[in-house]
N, C-alpha and C positions, 0 to 999 in steps of 0.2 A: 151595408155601411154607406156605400156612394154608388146611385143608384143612377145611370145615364139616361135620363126623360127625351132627351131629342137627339136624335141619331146625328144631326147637322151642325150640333155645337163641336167645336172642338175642346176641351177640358184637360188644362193643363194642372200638374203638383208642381209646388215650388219650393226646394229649401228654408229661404228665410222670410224675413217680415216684409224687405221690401224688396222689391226688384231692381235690378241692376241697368244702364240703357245700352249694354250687347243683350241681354236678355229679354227685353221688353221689344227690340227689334226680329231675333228671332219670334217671338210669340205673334209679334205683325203678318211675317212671313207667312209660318204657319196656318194663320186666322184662328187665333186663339181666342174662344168668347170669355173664357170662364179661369180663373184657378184658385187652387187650394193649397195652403201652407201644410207642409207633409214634412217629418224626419225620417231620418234610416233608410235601410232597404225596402221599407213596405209600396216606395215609389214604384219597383221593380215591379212586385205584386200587384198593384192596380193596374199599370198599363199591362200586363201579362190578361189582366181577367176582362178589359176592354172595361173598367170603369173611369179611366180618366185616358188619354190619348198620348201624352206627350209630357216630358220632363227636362231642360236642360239648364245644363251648369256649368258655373267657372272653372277654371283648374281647379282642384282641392282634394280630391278622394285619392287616396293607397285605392294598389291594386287588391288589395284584400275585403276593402271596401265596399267593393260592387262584383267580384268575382261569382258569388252566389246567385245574388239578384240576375247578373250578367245570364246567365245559364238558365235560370228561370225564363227571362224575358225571350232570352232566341228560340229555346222549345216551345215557347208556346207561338211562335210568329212573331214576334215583334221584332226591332231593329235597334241596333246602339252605334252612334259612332261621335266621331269629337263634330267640333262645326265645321271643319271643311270637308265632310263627309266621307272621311277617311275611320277604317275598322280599328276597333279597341283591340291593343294585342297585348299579353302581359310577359311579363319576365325583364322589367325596363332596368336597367343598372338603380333608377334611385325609388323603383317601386310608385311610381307618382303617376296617375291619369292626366291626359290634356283635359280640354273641355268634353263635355258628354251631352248626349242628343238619344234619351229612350226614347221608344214612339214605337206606334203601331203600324205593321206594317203599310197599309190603307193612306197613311198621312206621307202626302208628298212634299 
């Protein structure tokens, strides 16, 4: 599907059509060269199989949302957490994610 040609790019997935300017400044930080417009949990999946690196997002997602993907992405090495770098934990009183921050473990 999405195949990583240069190990040095960093290759972000993004939700929607356009990018938000908290998100474009995270993708700064990062060194983001590259992204692709992605839905659902298959975000999880790519950065799990090391074809894209990194994916973040606004508030928005139930914790039922990314529970799967969540699980997918830590067994296989990668890392999730909101933007102040603090861990996703569930059982929250209204079920609601902060921001989220998938990535490979590798990506500082």
């Amino acid at each position: 599907m999405f195949k990583k040609t240069n190990p040095n790019q960093i290759k972000a997935v993004h939700y929607s059509e356009k990018l938000k300017p908290e998100i474009k400044k995270l993708h700064q930080k990062y060194g983001v060269t590259e992204y692709h417009r992605m839905k659902s949990s298959l975000k999880f999946c790519v950065i799990a199989s090391s074809e894209f690196d990194i994916y973040i997002s606004e508030p928005r997602a139930s914790e039922w949302d990314i529970a799967a993907g969540h699980a997918i992405l830590v067994n296989a090495g990668g890392v999730i957490t909101d933007f102040d770098g603090k861990e996703i934990f569930y059982g929250k009183k209204d079920f609601k994610n902060p921001s989220l921050i998938l990535k490979r473990s590798n990506i500082l």
